[in-house]
C-alpha positions as CSV (number, residue, x, y, z in Angstrom):
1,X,40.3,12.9,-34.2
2,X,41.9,15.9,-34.9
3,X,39.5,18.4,-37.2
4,X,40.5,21.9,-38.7
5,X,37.4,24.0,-39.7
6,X,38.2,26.9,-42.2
7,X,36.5,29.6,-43.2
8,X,33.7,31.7,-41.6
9,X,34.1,35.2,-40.9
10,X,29.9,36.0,-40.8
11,X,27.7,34.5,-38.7
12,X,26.0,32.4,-41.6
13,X,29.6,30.4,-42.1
14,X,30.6,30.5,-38.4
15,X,27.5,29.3,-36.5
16,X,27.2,26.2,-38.4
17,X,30.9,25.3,-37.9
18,X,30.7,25.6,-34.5
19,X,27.9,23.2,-34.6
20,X,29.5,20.9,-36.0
21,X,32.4,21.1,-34.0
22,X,30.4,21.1,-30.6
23,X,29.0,17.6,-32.7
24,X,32.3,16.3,-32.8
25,X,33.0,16.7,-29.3
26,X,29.9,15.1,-28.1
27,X,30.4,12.0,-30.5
28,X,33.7,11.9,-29.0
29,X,35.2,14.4,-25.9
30,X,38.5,13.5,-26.9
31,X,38.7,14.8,-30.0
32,X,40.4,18.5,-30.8
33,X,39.1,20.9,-32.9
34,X,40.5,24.2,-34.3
35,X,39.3,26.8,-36.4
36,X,41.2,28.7,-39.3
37,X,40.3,32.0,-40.9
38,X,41.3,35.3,-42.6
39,X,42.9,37.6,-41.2
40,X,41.3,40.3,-39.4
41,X,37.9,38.9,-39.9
42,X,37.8,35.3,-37.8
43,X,35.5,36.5,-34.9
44,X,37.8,35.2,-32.3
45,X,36.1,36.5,-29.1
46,X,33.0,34.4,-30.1
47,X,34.7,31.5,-30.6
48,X,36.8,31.6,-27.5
49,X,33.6,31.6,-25.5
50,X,33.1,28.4,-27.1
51,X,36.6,27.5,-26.0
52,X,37.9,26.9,-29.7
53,X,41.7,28.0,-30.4
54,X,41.7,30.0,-33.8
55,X,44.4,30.4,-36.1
56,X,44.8,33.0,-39.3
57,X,45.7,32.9,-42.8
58,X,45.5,35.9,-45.2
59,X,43.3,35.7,-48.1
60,X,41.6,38.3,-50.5
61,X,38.3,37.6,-52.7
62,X,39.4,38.0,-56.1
63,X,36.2,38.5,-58.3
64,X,34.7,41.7,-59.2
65,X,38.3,43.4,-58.4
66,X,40.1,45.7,-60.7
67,X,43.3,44.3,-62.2
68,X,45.5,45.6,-59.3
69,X,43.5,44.6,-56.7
70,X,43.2,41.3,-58.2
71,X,47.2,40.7,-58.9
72,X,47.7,41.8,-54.5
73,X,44.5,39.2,-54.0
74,X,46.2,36.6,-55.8
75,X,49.8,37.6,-54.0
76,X,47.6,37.5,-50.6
77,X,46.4,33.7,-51.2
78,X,49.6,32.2,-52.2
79,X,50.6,33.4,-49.2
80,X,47.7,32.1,-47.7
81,X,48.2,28.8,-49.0
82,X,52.0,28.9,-47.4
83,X,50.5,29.8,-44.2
84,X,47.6,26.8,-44.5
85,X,51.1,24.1,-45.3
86,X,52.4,25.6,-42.3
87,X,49.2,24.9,-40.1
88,X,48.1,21.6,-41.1
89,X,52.1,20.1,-40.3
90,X,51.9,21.6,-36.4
91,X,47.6,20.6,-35.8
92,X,48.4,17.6,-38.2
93,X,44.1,17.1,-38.4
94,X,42.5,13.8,-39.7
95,X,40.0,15.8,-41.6
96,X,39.3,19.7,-42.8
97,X,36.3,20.6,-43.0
98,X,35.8,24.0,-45.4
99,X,32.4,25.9,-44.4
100,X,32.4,28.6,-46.8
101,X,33.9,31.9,-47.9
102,X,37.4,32.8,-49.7
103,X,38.9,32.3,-46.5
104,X,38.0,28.5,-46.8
105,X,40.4,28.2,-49.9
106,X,43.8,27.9,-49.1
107,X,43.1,25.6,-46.7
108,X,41.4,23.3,-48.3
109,X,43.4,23.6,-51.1
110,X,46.3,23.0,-49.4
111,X,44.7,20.1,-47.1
112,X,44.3,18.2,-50.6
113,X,47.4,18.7,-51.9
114,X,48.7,16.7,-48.2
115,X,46.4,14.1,-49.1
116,X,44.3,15.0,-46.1
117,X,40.7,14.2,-46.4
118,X,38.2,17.1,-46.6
119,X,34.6,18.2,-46.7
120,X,32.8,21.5,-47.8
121,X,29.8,22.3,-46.2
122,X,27.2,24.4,-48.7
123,X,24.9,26.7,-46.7
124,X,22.8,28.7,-49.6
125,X,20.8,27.6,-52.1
126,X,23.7,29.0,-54.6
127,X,27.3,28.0,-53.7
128,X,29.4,30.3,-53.7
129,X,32.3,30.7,-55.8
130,X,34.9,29.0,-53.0
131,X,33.0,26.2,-52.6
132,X,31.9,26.0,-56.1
133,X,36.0,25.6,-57.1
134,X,37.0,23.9,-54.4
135,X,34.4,21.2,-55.0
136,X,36.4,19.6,-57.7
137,X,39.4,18.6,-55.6
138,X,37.2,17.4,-51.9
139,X,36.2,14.4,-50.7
140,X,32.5,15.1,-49.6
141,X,30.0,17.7,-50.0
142,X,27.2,19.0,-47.4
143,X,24.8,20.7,-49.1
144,X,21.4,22.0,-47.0
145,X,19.0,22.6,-50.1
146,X,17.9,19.8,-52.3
147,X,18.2,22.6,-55.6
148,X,22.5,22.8,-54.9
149,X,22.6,19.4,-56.1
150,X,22.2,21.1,-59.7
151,X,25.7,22.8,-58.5
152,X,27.7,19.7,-57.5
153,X,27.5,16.6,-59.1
154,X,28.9,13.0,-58.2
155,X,27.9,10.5,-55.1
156,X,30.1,13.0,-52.9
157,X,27.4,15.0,-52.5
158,X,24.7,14.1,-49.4
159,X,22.0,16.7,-48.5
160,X,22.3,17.4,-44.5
161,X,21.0,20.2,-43.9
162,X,22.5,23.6,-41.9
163,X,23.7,22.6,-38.7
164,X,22.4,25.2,-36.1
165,X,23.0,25.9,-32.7
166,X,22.6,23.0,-30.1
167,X,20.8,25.3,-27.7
168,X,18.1,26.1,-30.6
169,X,17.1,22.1,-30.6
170,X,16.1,22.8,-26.9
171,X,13.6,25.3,-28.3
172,X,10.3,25.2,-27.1
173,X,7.3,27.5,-27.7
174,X,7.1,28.6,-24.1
175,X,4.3,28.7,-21.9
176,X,4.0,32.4,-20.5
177,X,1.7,34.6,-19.7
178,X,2.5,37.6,-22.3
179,X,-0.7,39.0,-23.9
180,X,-1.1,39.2,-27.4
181,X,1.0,38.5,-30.6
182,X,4.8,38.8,-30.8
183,X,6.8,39.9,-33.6
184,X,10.5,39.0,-33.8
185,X,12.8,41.0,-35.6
186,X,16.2,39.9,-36.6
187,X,18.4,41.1,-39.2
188,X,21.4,38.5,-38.7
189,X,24.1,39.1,-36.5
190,X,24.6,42.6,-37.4
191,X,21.6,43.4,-38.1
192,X,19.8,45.1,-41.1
193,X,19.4,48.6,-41.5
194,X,16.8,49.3,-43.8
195,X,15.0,46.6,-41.9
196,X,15.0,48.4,-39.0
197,X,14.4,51.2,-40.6
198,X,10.9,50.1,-42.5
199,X,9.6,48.1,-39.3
200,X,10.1,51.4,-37.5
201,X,8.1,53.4,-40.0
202,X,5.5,50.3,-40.0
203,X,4.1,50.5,-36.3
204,X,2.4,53.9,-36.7
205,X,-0.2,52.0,-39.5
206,X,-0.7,49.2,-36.5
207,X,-1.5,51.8,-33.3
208,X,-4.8,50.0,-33.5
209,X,-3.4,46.8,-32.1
210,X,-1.3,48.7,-29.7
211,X,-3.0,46.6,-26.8
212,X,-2.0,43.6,-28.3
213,X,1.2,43.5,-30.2
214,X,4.3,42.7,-28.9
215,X,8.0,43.0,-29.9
216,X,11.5,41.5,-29.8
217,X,13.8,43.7,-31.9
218,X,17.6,42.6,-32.3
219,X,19.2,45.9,-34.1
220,X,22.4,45.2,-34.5
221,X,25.2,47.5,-32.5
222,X,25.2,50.1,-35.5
223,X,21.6,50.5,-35.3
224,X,20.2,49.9,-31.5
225,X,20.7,53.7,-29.8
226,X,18.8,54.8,-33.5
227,X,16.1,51.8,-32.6
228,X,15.6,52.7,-29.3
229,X,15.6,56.4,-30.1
230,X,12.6,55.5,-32.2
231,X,10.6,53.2,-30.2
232,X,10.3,56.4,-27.3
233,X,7.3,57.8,-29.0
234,X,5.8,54.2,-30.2
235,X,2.9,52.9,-27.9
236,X,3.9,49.3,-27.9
237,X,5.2,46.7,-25.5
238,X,8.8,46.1,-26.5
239,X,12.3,44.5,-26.0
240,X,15.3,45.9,-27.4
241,X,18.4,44.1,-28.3
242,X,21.8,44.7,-29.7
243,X,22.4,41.3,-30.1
244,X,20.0,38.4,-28.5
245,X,22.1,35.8,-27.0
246,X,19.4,33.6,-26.1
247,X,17.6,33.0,-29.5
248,X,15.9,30.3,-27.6
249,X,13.7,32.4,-25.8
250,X,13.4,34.5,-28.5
251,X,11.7,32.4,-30.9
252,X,9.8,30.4,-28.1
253,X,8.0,34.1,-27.5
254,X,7.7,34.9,-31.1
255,X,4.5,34.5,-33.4
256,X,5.7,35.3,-36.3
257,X,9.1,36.7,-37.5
258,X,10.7,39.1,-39.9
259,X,14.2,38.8,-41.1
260,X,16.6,38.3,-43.9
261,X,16.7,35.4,-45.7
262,X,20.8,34.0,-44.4
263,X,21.4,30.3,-44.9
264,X,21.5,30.6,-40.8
265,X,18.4,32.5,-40.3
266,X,16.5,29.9,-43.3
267,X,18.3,27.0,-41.0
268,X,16.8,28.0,-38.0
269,X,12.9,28.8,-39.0
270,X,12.4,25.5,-40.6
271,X,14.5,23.4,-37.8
272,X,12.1,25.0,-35.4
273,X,9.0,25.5,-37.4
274,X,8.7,29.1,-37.4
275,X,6.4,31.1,-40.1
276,X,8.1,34.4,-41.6
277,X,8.2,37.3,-43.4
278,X,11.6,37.3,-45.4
279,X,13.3,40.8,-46.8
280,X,16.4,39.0,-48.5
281,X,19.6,41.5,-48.7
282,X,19.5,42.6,-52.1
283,X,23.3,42.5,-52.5
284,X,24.0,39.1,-51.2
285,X,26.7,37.1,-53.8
286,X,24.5,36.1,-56.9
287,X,21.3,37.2,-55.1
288,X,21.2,34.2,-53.4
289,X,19.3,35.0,-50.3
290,X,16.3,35.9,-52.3
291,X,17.1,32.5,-53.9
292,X,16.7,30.8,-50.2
293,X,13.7,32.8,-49.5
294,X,12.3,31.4,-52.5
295,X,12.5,27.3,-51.9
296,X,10.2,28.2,-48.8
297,X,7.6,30.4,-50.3
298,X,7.7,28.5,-53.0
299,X,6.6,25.3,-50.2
300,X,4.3,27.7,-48.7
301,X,6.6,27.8,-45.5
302,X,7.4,31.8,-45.6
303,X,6.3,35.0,-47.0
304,X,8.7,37.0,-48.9
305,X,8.8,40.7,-49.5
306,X,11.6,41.7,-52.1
307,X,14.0,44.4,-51.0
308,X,13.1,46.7,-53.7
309,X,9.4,46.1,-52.9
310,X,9.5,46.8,-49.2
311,X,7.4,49.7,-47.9
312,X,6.1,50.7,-44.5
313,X,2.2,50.2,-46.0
314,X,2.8,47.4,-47.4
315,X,4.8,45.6,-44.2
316,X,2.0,47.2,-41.9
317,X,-0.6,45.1,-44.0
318,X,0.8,42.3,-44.4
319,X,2.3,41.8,-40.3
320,X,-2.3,43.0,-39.8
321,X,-3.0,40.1,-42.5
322,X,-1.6,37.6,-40.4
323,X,-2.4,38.8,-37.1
324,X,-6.3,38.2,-38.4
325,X,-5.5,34.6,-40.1
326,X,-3.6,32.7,-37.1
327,X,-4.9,29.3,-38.9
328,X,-2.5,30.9,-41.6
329,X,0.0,31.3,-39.8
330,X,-0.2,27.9,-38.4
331,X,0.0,26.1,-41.5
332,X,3.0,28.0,-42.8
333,X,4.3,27.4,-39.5
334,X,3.7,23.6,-40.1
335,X,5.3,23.3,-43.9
336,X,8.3,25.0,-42.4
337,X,9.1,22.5,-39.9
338,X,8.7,19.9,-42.7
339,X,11.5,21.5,-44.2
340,X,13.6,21.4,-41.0
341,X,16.6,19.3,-40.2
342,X,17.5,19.4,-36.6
343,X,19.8,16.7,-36.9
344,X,22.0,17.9,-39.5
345,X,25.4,18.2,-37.1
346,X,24.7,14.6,-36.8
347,X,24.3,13.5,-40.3
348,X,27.6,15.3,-41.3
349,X,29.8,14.2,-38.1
350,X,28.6,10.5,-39.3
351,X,29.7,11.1,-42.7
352,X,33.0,12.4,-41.5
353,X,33.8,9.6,-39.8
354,X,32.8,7.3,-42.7
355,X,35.2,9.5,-44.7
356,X,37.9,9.1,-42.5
357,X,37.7,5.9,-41.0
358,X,35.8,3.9,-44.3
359,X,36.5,0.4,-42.4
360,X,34.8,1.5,-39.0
């Protein structure tokens, strides 16, 4: 088969779609997969180390514009849409597969109107407005909460879960020699500043476990030489990371970890049974991080500290609270993996074909 994955942009849309893709491949090496995105924002670099061909179309987010803005937005995906015609006649795919993000739109817009089949994959709890419009006109609907079902109605919706990384499902808490208890901090793919920034402030209320706590700190590229400046006069064993490639390892040495609440990040602590502390990003679309963050407290599989809440006391005490309660920490470790699906890439390639292919 031939299958055109559109949208991305952030590592929450892209990750999953390479997942899938990498799915697709292994269910059949023959078949050819390319991705489509917006201009100027389709992180080509990582997806040619995944050996995908990328093509671009323009397109513009239209909501919350002014009236100008809006009119060169609309301008910018009509052209888009001419661009996505364009596309589909030369790659020709047997599917499109939209993953989120206005860039998804023309494409799957225009892969409809060719009579193509399509899919939309759903990562948040909340879709977001692209998938929400573009759900009336597809063929099947991924979603990775249970609660988006109240978003999308009909039998075209199947609940798969996020797909993450292949090289996650190898995960394994490893057997090492490190001494002590291992935070993990990770604030997506670029990072999080005021993340970083209260953690930092944090350690000097946890000296006393100096002998004992350890860290793993991805900063993001805007924030690591401000990180590392930071740790200098900290007394505590520590690994610093722009970006951490191997999130295998990472989590394998991790005890507990503190991040934002990203359909990716949410994907990846219950696939691999991981117990949290979740800050969601206040100004997410519609809130909706806190909205993920809130299916797993609500399950008892994370603890969530709201943006506007966040202080260096209270992050101290709570990272000291769990530290003293590792039976805690086990059990919300435990009602997070019983959230995971590790086998969603799986589920939605098997699907695909169905859609495809409804004879066998």
């Amino acid at each position: 088969m031939r299958i055109l994955i559109a949208g991305g942009g952030t590592g929450g849309h892209l990750f999953p779609g390479i997942a899938m893709a990498k799915e697709f491949e292994a269910k059949d090496p023959q078949n050819r997969v390319l991705f489509v995105g917006a201009r100027r924002k389709i992180p080509h670099q990582i997806l040619k180390q995944h050996g995908y061909n990328t093509r671009e179309v323009e397109s513009e987010a239209i909501v919350g514009k002014d009236l100008t803005h809006a009119v060169y937005a609309a301008y910018k995906v009509l052209k888009g849409l001419r661009q996505s015609f364009s596309i589909l006649k030369d790659f020709s795919p047997h599917l499109v597969v939209g993953v989120g993000g206005y860039s998804s739109g023309p494409m799957v817009l225009a892969a409809h109107m060719l009579r193509i089949k399509t899919a939309l994959h759903e990562q948040n709890v909340l879709p977001g407005l692209t998938n929400r419009i573009l759900s009336r006109f597809v063929d099947k609907i991924f979603i990775s909460f249970p609660e988006s079902k109240n978003y999308f109605s009909g039998k075209r919706t199947i609940l798969t879960g996020n797909p993450i990384r292949e090289c996650l499902l190898k995960y394994q808490v490893l057997s090492h020699s490190k001494r002590g208890f291992t935070l993990l901090i990770i604030g997506g793919s670029q990072g999080a500043h005021q993340v970083n920034a209260r953690f930092i402030s944090c350690l000097p209320y946890l000296e006393d476990l100096k002998e004992s706590l350890n860290i793993i700190h991805q900063t993001g590229e805007r924030d690591f030489e401000y990180v590392s400046n930071a740790y200098r006069d900290l007394p505590f064993e520590r690994k610093i990371f722009s970006f951490i490639n191997d999130m295998a390892w990472a989590y394998g040495q991790s005890d507990l970890v503190i991040g934002r609440a990203g359909a990716t990040t949410i994907a990846e602590l219950t696939a691999l049974g991981k117990p949290s502390i979740l800050i969601p990003y206040p100004y997410a679309s519609d809130n909706h991080q806190e909205m993920n963050a809130r299916v797993l407290v609500k399950k008892g599989a994370a603890h969530m500290i709201r943006n506007c809440d966040l202080n260096e006391k209270r992050l101290a005490d709570t990272i000291r609270m769990f530290y003293y309660h590792p039976q805690t920490l086990k059990i919300m470790a435990n009602k997070a993996a019983n959230l995971g699906r590790r086998n969603a890439s799986k589920v939605i390639v098997e699907e695909c074909y169905k859609l495809v292919n409804p004879k066998g």
